[in-house]
N, C-alpha and C positions, 0 to 999 in steps of 0.2 A: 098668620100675618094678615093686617089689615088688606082687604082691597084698595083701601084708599094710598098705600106704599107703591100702585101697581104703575100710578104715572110717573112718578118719579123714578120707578127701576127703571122701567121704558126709555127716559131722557137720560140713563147712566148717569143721572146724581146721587143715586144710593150713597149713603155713609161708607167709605172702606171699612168702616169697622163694623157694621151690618151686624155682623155675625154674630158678635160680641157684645150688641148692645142691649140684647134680651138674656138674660141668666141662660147658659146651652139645658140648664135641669129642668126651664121651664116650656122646654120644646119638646113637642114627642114627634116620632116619626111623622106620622099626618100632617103635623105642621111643618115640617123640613119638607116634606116631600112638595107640599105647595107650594112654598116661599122659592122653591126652586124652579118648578116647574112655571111659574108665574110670571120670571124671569124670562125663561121661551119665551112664554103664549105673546109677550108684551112688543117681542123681537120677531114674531110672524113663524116661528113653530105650528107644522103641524101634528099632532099628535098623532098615533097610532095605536096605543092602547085604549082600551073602552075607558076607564080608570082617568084617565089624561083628556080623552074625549069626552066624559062627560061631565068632568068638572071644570074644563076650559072651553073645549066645545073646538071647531077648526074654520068658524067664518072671519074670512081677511087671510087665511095663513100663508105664509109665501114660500116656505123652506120643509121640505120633508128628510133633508138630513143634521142633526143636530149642530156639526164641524160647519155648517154654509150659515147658522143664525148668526147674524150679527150683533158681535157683544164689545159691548166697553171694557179697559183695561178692567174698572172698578166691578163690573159685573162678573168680569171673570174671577176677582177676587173673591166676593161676595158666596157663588155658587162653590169654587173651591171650598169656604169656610160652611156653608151647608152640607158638603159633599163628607168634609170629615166629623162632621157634628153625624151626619149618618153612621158613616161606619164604626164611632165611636157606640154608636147606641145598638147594635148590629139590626140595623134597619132595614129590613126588606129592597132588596133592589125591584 
């Protein structure tokens, strides 16, 4: 996913259909797994895995449990539609 998606996740204007507006065949896990995690980092996630740490990095983060990030209805849609684009592609957790 672009970075350039990363303010508008932030602001909870994501498209609800997000999910859906890139072909899911032409998403591999690496790409799901960012587009997700992107969502956090945008909402003050800090990460804990090195993987997450060092692709996002944890300066600003405000929440170290993932339930305290604050997400918008849409965002919460959004990551659900990542979440089973994962386990449809049986994506490393």
């Amino acid at each position: 996913m672009s970075k350039l998606l990363l303010p508008a996740v932030a602001l909870g204007i994501a498209l609800p259909l997000f999910a859906t507006a890139t072909p899911a065949a032409a998403q591999s896990c690496e790409d799901l797994w960012y587009q997700r995690n992107e969502i956090y980092k945008a909402q003050g996630y800090c990460f804990r895995t090195q993987r997450g740490i060092s692709a996002f990095g944890n300066a600003g983060c405000q929440y170290d449990n993932l339930e305290d990030v604050p997400l918008s209805a849409t965002q919460h849609r959004v990551i659900a539609g990542i979440q089973r684009a994962e386990r449809t592609r049986g994506c490393p957790r």
